[in-house]
N, C-alpha and C positions, 0 to 999 in steps of 0.2 A: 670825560666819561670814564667811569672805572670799570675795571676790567669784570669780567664775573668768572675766571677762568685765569689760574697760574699753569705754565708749566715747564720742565725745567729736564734738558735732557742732560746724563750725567757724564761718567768717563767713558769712553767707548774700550771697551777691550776682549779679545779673542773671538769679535763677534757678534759683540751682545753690546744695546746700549739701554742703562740704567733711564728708566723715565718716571719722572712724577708727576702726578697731575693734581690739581688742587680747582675744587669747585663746589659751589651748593654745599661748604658744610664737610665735603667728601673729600678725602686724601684717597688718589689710587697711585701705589708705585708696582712696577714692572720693570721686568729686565728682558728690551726686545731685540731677538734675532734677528741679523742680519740676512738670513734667508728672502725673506720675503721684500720686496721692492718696499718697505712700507715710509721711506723718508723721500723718497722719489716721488710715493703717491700723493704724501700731505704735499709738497712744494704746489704738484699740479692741481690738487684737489682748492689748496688755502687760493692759487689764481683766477680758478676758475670761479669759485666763489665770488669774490668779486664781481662778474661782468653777466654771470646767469642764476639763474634759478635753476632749483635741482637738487639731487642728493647725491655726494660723495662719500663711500668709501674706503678708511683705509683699515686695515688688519694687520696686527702685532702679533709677533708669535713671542710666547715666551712657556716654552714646552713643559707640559703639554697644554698648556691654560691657552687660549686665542684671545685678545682685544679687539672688538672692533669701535672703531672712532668713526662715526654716523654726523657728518656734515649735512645740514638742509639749509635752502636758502628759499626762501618766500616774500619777495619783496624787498623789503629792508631786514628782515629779521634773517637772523641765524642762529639755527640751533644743533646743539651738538649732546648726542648721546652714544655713552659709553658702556657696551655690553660686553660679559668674558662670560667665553665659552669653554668648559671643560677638559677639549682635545677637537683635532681639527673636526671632527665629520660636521660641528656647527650645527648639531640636531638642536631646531625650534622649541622643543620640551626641555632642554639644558640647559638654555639662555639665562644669565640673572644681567640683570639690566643695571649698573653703578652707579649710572651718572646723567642727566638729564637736566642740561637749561639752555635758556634762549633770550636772544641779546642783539644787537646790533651787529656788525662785522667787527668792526675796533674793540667791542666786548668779549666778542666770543673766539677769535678766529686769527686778530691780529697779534695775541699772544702768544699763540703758536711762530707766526711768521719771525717773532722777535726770536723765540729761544731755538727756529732755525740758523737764526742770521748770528748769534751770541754762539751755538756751537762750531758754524764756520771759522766764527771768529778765531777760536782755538785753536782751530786744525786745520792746516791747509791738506791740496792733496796725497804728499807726499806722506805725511803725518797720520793723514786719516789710513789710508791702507797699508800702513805698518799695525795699527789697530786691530 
């Protein structure tokens, strides 16, 4: 099954890691702070998908813009949408909404998992927190 979602994190440095995402047609790149838990959140959010239904999200800062990456799981399906927000206060009349499809898990969800597992690959932990 092909994937319906690339994405591809880049070099981590002072903080900030370079992300692109490729879907539906749609290129979105961002450069995400390290502020916010947001690589801790997809590992448990991509888990948790797996085994329930529900909606995970995670939030990217890349100031003063916000990403959020909107995981849902209904069955077999999952789908993921991606909306940026302005600056944090994340007022609902600001929202522009990027990215929008839905797929399977292996579709949508495990190509995340892979370009976690490919940035570990890179960097262990001494490496990553000299970054």
């Amino acid at each position: 099954m092909a994937s319906l979602v690339r994405i591809t994190f880049g070099e981590p440095q002072s903080g900030m890691l370079p992300i692109v995402l490729l879907g539906s047609g749609t290129e979105i790149s961002f450069t995400g702070s390290f502020i916010y838990p947001s690589l801790y959140n997809l590992v448990v959010s991509l888990h948790t998908l797996l085994i329930a239904d529900g909606t995970r999200i995670i939030v990217w800062l890349d100031e003063p813009f916000e990403y959020e990456m909107q995981f849902s799981r209904a069955g077999d399906q999952i789908s993921l949408i991606v909306q940026e927000f302005p600056d944090n206060r994340r007022i609902m009349t600001n929202i522009h909404s990027i990215l929008s499809l839905s797929g399977s898990y292996e579709q949508v969800a495990l190509p995340f998992w892979r370009a976690m597992r490919c940035l570990q690959g890179r960097y262990n932990e001494i490496k990553w927190k000299q970054k």
